[in-house]
C-alpha positions in Angstrom: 30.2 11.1 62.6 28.6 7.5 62.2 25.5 9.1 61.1 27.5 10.8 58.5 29.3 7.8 57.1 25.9 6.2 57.1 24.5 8.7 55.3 27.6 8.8 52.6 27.1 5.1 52.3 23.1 5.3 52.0 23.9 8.0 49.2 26.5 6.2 47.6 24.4 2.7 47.3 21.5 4.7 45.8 23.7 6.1 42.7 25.1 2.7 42.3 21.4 1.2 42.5 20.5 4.3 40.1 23.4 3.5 37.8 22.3 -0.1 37.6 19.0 0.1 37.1 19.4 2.5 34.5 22.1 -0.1 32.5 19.6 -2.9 33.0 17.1 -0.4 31.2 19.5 0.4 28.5 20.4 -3.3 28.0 17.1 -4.0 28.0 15.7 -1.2 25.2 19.1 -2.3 23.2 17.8 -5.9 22.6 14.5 -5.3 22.3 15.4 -3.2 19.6 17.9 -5.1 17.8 15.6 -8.5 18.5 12.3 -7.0 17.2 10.4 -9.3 15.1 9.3 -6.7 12.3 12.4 -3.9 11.5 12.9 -1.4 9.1 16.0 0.9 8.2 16.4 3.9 10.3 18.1 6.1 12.8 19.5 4.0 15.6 17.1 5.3 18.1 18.3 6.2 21.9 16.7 4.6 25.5 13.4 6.9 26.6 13.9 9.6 24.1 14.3 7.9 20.8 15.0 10.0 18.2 13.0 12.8 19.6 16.8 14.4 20.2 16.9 14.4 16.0 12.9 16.2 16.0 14.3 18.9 17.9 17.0 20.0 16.5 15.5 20.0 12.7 12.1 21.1 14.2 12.5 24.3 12.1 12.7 22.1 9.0 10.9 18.6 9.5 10.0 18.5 5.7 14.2 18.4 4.4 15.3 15.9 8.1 12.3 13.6 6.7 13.3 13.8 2.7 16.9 13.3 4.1 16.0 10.0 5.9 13.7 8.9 3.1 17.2 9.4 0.6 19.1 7.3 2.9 16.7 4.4 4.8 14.1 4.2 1.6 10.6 4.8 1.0 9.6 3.5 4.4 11.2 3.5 7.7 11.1 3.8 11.1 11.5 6.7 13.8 10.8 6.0 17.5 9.5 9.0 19.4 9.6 8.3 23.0 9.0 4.6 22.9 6.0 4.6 20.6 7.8 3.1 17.1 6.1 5.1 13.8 6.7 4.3 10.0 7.3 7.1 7.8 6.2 6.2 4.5 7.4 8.4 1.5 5.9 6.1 -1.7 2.8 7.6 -3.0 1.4 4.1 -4.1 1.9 3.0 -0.2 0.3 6.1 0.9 -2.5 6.1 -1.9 -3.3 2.4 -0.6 -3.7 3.7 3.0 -5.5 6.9 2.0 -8.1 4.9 -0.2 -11.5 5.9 0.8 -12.5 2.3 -0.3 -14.7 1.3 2.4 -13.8 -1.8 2.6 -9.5 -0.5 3.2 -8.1 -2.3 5.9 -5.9 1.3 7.4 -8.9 3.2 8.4 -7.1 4.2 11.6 -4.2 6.6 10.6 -3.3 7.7 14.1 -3.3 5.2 16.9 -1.8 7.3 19.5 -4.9 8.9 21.6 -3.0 10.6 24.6 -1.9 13.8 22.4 -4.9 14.1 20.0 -7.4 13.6 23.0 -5.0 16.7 24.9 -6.1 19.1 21.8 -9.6 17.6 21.6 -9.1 15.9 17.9 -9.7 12.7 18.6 -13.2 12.2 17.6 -13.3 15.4 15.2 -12.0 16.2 11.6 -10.8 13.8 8.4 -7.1 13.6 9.4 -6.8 12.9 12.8 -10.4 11.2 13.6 -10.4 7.6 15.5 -13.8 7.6 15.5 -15.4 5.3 12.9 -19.0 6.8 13.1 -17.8 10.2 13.6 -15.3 10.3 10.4 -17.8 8.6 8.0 -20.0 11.2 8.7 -18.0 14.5 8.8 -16.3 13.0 5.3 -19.7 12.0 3.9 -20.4 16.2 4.3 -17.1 16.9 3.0 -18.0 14.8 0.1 -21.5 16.5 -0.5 -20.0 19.8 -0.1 -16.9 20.2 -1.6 -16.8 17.5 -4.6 -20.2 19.5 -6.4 -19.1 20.4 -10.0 -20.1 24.2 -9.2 -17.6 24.0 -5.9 -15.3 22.6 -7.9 -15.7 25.3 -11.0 -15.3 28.0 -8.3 -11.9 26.7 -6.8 -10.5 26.5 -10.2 -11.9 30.0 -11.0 -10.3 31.4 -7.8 -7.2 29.5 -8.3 -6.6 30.8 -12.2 -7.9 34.4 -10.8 -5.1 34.5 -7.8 -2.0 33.3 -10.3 -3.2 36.3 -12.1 -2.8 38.6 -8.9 0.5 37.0 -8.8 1.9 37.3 -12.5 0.5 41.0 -12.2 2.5 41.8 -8.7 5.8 40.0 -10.2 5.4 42.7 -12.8 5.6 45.4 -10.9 8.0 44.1 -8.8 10.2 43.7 -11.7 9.5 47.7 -13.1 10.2 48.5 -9.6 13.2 46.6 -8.2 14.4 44.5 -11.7 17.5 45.0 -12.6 19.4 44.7 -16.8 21.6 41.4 -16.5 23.4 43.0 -19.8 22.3 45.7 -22.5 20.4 43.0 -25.2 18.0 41.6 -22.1 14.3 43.1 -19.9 14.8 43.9 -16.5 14.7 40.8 -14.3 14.8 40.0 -10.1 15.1 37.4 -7.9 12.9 35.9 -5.9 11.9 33.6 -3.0 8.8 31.7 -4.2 8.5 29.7 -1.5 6.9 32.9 0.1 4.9 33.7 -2.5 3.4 30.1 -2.9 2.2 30.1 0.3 0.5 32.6 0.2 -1.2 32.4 -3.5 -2.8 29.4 -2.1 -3.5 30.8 1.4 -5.5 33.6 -0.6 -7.2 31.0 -2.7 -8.3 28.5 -0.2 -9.0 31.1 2.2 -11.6 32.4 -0.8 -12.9 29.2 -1.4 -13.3 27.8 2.4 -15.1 31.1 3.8 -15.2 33.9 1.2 -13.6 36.0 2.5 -10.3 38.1 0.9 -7.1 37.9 2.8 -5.3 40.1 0.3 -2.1 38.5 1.4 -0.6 39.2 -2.0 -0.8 42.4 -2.2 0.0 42.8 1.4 3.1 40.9 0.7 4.1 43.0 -2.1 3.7 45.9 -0.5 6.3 44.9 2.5 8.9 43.4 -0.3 8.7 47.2 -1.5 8.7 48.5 1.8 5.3 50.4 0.7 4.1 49.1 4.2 5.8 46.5 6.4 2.5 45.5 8.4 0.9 42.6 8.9 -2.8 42.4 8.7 -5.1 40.1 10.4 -5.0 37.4 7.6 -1.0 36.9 7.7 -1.6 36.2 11.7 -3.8 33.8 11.2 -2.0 31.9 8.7 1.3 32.0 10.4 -0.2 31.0 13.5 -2.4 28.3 11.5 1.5 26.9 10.6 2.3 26.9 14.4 -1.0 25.2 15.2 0.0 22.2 12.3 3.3 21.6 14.4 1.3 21.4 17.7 -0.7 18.5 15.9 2.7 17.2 15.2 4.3 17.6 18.1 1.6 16.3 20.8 1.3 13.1 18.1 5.1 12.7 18.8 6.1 13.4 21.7 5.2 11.7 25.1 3.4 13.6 27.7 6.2 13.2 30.3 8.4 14.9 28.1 6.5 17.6 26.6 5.3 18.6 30.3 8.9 18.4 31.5 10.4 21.8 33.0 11.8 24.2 30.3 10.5 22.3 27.5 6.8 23.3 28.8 7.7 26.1 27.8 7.5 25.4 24.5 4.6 22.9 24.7 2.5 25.7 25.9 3.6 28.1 22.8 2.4 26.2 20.7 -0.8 24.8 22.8 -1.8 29.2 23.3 -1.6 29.1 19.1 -3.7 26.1 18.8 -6.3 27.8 20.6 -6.0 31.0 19.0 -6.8 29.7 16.0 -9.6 27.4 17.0 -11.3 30.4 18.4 -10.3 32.4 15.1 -12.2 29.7 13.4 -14.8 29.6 15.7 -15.7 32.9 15.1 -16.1 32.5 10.9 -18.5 29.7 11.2 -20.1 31.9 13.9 -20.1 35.1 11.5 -21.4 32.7 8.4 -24.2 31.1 10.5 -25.5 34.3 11.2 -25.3 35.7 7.2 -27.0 32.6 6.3 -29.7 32.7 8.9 -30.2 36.3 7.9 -30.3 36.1 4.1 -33.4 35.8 2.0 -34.8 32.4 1.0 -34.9 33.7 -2.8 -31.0 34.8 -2.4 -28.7 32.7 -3.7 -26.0 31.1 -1.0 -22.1 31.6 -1.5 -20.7 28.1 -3.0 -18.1 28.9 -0.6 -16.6 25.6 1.1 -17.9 26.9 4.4 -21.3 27.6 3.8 -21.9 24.5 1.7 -20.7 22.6 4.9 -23.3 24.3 7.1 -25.9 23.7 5.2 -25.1 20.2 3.8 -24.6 19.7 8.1 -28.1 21.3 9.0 -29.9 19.0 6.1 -28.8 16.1 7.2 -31.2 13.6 7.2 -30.0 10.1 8.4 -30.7 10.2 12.0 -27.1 11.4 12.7 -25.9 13.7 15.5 -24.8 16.9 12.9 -21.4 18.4 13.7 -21.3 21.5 16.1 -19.8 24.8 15.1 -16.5 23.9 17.1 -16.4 20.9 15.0 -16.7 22.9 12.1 -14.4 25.3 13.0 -12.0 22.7 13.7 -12.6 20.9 10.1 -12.0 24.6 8.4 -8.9 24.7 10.1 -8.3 21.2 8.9 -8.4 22.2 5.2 -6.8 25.6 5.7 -3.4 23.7 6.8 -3.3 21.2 4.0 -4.8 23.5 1.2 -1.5 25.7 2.2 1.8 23.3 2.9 0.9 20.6 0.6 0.3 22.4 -2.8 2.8 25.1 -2.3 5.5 22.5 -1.8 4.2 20.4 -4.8 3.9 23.3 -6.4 7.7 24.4 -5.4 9.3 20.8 -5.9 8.1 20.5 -9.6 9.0 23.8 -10.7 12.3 23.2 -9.5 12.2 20.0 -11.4 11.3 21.6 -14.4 13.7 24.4 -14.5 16.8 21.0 -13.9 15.2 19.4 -16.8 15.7 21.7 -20.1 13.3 18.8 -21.9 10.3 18.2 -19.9 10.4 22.1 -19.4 10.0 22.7 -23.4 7.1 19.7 -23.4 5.6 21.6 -20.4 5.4 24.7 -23.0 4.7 22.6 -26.2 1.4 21.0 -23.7 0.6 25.0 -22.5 0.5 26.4 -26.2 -1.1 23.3 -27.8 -4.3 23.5 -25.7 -4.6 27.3 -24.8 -2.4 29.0 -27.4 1.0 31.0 -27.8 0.0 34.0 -26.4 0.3 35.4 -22.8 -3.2 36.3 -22.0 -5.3 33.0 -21.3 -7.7 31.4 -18.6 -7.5 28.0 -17.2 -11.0 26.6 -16.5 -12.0 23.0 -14.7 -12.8 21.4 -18.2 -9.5 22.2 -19.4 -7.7 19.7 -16.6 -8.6 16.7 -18.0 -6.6 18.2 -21.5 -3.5 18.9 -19.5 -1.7 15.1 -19.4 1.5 15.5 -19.5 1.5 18.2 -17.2 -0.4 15.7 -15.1 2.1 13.4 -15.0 5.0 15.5 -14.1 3.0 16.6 -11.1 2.4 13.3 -10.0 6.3 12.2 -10.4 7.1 15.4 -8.6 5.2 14.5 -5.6 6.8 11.3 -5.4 10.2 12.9 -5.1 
């Protein structure tokens, strides 16, 4: 029976040493916090987990939790995931400063945190996420050479104006199909989500201009709206996985390995860790595809201005002495601008239109700029020399991305 009591007591003095030790903790995180010599508004975080309890539950909508807490704290503030302390910046002049390729721009360094990016093998690769000095002046000093050409740039435009096209045609004949008379004296009209139909106009487009190659996710897309054929191809996997792989940069950025590895929520970690890498390999495969059509094409035939041959080549001229990217690295940079040439314009894209249609005013200016410079009628093409005529429009772009 002694043993017993000894052991009750042994027990009980570990909780209260456990209980303890945790409110010293607590105490402890609470006035570091509230004593911290630099603060900005935000979320009262909470001891070990921060506000990683918040990232969870709106992981399915980061973009509206983020424009929520830039409505209420400002155009900066703070969010602590685990104990690493981040500031989210919403200002486009604050982020233009830190995104100035200026080279003498004191924020060269966008990501400190190594643990995650060096756990999905991006920390010495790509433009967004690369710590390595030499390693990022290089890979952008090829972006530069291959993607800022006038003739690049004449065929993104071409492809851009060509795909809103393919999407003006399929609203059409959605609206024949499915539109319905609102009254007697008005055409046939429907409604739509164009969220969907953003994303993937630009998916098609950058996918065109990166590797040349025709994802036909419009028409794919229209087909499964009209129930013609409610597949999925190839393409549409790759893309929705592509959005996974974005939040797994995300998530290993902000969220501690002792957390992320922690039973049950490993679970998720390594869904979204088995995407990553199926769409590295994914790109893996394209450069390893376009290496090969290159290698095998005639010196008199003229090369693809696509984004991804222009990188191979611009990679295997190099002639400064520096270690050239390898195909993984490539593969890894394609995936870099398939991501952002997707989320960011679509939701620009999204967020002014929606402006515009609140704004009866600017909406007829947008019209009066349109008709102005390419005419009344219907049937028109946008080409690269006509951007620089488009200022107004210009402007409301750049407002709506601030909002």
């Amino acid at each position: 029976m002694s043993f017993f009591k000894e052991f009750k007591l042994s027990i009980l003095e570990f909780l209260v040493l456990i209980i303890l030790i945790s409110t010293l903790y607590i105490l402890k995180f609470y006035y570091d916090y509230f004593t911290r010599s630099i603060s900005y508004p935000g979320p009262l975080p909470l001891p070990i987990l921060g506000n990683l309890h918040q990232y969870f539950y709106y992981s399915n909508d980061l973009q509206a939790w983020l424009h929520r807490l830039s409505l209420k704290y400002g155009d900066v503030f703070e969010l602590y995931f685990g104990s690493s302390k981040y500031l989210m910046i919403s200002d486009s002049r604050i982020v233009e400063r830190i995104m100035s390729s200026v080279k003498d721009n004191n924020y060269f360094v966008r990501i400190t945190t190594r643990d995650g990016l060096d756990d999905l093998q991006k920390g010495h690769n790509g433009i967004l996420f690369n710590v390595d000095f030499n390693s990022w002046s290089y890979i952008k000093k090829i972006f530069i050479r291959a993607v800022a050409a006038p003739n690049a740039l004449k065929f993104g435009m071409k492809l851009i104006d060509s795909g809103f096209q393919d999407l003006e045609k399929f609203w059409n004949l959605l609206i024949e199909e499915t539109g319905q008379f609102v009254c007697d004296e008005q055409e046939k009209s429907v409604e739509i989500d164009f969220i969907p139909w953003a994303r993937r106009i630009f998916a098609e487009t950058i996918m065109l201009m990166t590797t040349n190659r025709h994802p036909n996710l419009l028409s794919t897309y229209y087909d499964r709206t009209t129930n013609k054929n409610p597949q999925k191809n190839l393409y549409e996997e790759f893309f929705d996985r592509l959005s996974i792989a974005s939040d797994c940069v995300q998530y290993y950025l902000m969220v501690p390995p002792f957390i992320r590895n922690f039973p049950i929520i490993n679970i998720y970690t390594n869904y979204l860790y088995k995407n990553m890498t199926w769409t590295r390999n994914y790109t893996y495969n394209l450069v390893k595809e376009r290496l090969e059509e290159i290698e095998s094409i005639d010196d008199n035939e003229k090369l693809s201005t696509d984004m991804l041959s222009m990188l191979l080549t611009a990679n295997k001229s190099n002639d400064n002495n520096e270690k050239p990217m390898t195909n993984e690295e490539i593969g890894d940079n394609i995936a870099e601008i398939l991501i952002e040439g997707v989320d960011s314009p679509s939701n620009t894209l999204s967020f002014v239109l929606y402006y515009i249609g609140n704004d009866p005013d600017i909406k007829q200016r947008v019209l009066d700029e349109i008709d102005n410079i390419f005419g009344d009628g219907p049937d028109f093409n946008v080409t690269y020399e006509d951007l620089s005529k488009l200022e107004y429009i210009e402007a409301v772009i750049k407002e709506g991305e601030h909002y």
